[in-house]
TINUVO-539670 format. One line per 5 residues: number of its first residue (from 1); their letters; for each residue x, y, z of C-alpha. Coordinates in steps of 0.02 Angstrom, whole numbers, plus 50000, padded with zeros to 5 digits. Each point is the difference from the previous one (the first is absolute). Example, Ala and Ser with C-alpha at 12.3 -4.5 7.8 and 13.67 -1.06 7.14 Angstrom:
2
1) as) 50615/49775/50390 ~ 50069/50172/49967
***
This chain:
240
1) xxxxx) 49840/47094/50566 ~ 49910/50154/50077 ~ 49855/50014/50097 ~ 49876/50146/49974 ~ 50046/50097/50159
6) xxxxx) 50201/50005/49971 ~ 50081/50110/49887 ~ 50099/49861/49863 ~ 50193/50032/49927 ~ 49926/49967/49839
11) xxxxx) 49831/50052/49888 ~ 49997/49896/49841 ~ 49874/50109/49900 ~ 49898/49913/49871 ~ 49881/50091/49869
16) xxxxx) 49871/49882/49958 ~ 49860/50040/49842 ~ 49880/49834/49928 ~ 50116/49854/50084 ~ 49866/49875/50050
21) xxxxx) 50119/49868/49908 ~ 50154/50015/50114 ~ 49983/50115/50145 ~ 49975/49867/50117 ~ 50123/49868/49950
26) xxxxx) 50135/50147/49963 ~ 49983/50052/50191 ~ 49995/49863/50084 ~ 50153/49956/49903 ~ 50080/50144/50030
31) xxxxx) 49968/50021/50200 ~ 50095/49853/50012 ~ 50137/50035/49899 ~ 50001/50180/50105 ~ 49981/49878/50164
36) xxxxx) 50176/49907/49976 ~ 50090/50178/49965 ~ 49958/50044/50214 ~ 49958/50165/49975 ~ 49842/50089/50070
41) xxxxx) 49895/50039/49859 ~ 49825/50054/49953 ~ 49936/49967/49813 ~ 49896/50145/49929 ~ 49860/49963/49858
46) xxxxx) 49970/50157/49924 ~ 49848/49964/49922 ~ 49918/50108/49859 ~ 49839/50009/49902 ~ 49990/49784/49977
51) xxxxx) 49854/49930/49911 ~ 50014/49837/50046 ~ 50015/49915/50171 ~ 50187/50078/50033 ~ 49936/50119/50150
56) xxxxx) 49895/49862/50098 ~ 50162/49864/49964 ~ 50118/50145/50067 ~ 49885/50013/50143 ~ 49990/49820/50034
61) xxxxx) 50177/49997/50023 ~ 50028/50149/50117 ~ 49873/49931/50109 ~ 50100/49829/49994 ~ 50178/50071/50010
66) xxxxx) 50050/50141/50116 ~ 50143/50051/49900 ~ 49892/50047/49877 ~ 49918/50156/49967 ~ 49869/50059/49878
71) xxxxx) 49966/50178/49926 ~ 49873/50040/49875 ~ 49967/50114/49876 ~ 49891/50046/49857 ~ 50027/50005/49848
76) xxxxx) 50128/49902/49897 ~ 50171/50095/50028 ~ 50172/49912/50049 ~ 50081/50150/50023 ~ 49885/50063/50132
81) xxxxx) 49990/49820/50089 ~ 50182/50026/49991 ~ 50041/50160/50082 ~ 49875/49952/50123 ~ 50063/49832/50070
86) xxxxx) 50174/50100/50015 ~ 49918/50148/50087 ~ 49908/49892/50132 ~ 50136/49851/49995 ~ 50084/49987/50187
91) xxxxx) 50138/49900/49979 ~ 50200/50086/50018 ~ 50006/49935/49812 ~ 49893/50024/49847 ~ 49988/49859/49876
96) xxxxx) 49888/50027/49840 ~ 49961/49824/49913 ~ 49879/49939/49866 ~ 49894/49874/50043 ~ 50054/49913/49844
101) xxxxx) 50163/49994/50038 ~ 50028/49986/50187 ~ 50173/49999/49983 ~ 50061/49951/50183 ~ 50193/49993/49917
106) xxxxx) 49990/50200/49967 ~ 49941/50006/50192 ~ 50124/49924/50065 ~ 50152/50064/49887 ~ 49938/50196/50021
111) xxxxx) 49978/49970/50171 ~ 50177/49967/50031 ~ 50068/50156/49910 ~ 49882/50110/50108 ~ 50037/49943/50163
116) xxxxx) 50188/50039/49960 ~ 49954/50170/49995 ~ 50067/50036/49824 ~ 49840/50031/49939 ~ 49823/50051/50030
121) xxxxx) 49921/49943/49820 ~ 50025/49857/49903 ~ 49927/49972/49820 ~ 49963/49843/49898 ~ 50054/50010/49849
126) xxxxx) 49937/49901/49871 ~ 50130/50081/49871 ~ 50146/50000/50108 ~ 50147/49901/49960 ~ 49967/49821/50065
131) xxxxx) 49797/50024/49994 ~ 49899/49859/49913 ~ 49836/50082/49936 ~ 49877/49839/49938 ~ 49871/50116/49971
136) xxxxx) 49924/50009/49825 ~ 50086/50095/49863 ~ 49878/50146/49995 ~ 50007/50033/50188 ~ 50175/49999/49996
141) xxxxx) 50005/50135/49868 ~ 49877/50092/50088 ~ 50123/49999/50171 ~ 50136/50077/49860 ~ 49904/50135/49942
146) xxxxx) 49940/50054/50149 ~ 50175/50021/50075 ~ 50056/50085/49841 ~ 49856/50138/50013 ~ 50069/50002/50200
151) xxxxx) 50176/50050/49933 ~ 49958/50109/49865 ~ 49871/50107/50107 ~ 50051/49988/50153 ~ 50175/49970/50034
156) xxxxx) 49976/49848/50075 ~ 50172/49904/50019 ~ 49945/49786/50057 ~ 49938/49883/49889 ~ 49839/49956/50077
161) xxxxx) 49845/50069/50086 ~ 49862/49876/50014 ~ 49998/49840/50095 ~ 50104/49940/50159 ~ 50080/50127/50127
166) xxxxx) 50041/49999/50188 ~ 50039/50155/50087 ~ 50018/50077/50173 ~ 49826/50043/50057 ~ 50071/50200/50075
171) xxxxx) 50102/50039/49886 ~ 49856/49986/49844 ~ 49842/50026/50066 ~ 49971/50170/49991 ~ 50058/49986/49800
176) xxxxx) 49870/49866/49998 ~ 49859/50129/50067 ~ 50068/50136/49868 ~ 49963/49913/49848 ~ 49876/50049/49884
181) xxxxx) 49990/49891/49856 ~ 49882/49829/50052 ~ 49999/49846/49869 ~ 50134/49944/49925 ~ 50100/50136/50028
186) xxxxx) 50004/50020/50200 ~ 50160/49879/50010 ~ 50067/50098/49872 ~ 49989/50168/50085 ~ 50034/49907/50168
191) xxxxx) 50167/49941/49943 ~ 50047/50169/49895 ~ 49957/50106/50145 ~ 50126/49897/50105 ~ 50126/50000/49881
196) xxxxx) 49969/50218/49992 ~ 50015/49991/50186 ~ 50163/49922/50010 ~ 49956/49827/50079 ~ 50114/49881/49976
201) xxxxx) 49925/49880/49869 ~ 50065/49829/49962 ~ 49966/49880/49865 ~ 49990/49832/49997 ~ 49941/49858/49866
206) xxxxx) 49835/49899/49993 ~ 49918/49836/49942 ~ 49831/50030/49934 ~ 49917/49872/49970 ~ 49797/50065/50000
211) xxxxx) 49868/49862/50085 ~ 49842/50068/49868 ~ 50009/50116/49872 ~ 49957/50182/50060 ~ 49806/50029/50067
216) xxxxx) 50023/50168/49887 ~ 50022/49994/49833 ~ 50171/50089/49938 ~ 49892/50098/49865 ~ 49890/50062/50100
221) xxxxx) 50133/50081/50117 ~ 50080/50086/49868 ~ 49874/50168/50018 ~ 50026/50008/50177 ~ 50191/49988/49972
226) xxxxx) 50019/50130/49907 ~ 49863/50112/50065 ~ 50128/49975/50199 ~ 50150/50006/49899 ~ 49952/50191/49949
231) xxxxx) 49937/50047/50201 ~ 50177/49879/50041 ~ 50082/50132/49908 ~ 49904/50193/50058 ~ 50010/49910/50174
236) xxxxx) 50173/49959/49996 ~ 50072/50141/49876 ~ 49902/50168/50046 ~ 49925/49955/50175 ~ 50127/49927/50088
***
């Protein structure tokens, strides 16, 4: 664990929207997975825009655990809770999780192929070979789509965007700061930008296996999507 006044090898960072349900038995669960792994470690909630009691149960539990850390702010937007947990995350190492999925295997595995030093981002990929995607069939096709529009406009080469990664904190946080597009789309610019950049990007499968179905409908998303996937697009095409 990690106390407030030491800087921790790792930052797990957590988005968290309208997860009264679970927030508290999915960390406390997942501190002491991270416990038995003896790494230094803070946990970031990157709260944003909850209407029901997720901000005072993510304050609760930084008050009750040092090693964990909560940000706030308004308005309902994972891709802004995103980019800022990794902005003001401490740790060596970055790892973005879903509070859903708290997938402590992914931890551990990308953890070993960046301290080797081969390299500084790893993805995962619920559409690699090996994955297991348990998610419902409409999400799934959603996950497809999106990474065909990311090929077609953009160039982009991996299978994946959204969901798990681990990366060295140096190496990507200035890409972090650079991106424009919030939402949906930030990981999806995050990880492109890298990939433009040259950083060495690695792969590896999933499990996912969701805890509650998602606190935003996958309807209503689709305006925003495609309204980020055109400024994904001028930003990455004619501004970059």
């Amino acid at each position: 664990m990690i106390y407030r006044d030491q800087a921790p090898y790792v930052t797990v960072v957590i988005p968290v929207y309208d997860e009264e349900t679970i927030l508290e038995s999915a960390v406390r669960e997942l501190l002491g997975r991270l416990d038995r792994f003896g790494w230094s470690y803070e946990l970031v909630l990157s709260e944003n825009g909850s209407t029901d009691a997720t901000r005072q149960i993510a304050s609760d539990l930084a008050r009750e655990f040092p090693q964990v850390r909560q940000l706030n702010t308004e308005g309902a937007n994972y891709g802004r809770a995103l980019q800022r947990g990794i902005l003001e995350a401490r740790g060596q190492y970055v790892i973005c999780d879903e509070i859903d999925l708290c997938d402590t295997d992914f931890h551990q595995r990308a953890m070993a192929i960046l301290e080797t030093g081969g390299t500084d981002f790893v993805v995962g990929s619920k559409v690699a070979a090996g994955s297991e995607d348990q998610r419902p069939l409409v999400r799934r096709l959603g996950t497809l789509i999106i990474n065909g529009l990311l090929r077609a406009l953009l160039g982009f080469k991996g299978t994946d965007t959204h969901g798990l990664k681990a990366f060295r904190r140096r190496a990507l946080s200035d890409l972090a700061e650079r991106c424009v597009v919030d939402r949906d789309l930030f990981a999806s610019e995050f990880v492109i930008r890298s990939e433009r950049a040259g950083i060495g990007i690695r792969e590896i499968p999933v499990r996912v296996l969701e805890k509650r179905p998602p606190s935003i409908h996958l309807l209503r998303r689709v305006p925003n999507v495609l309204f980020n996937m055109g400024r994904l697009v001028l930003a990455i095409r004619l501004k970059s």
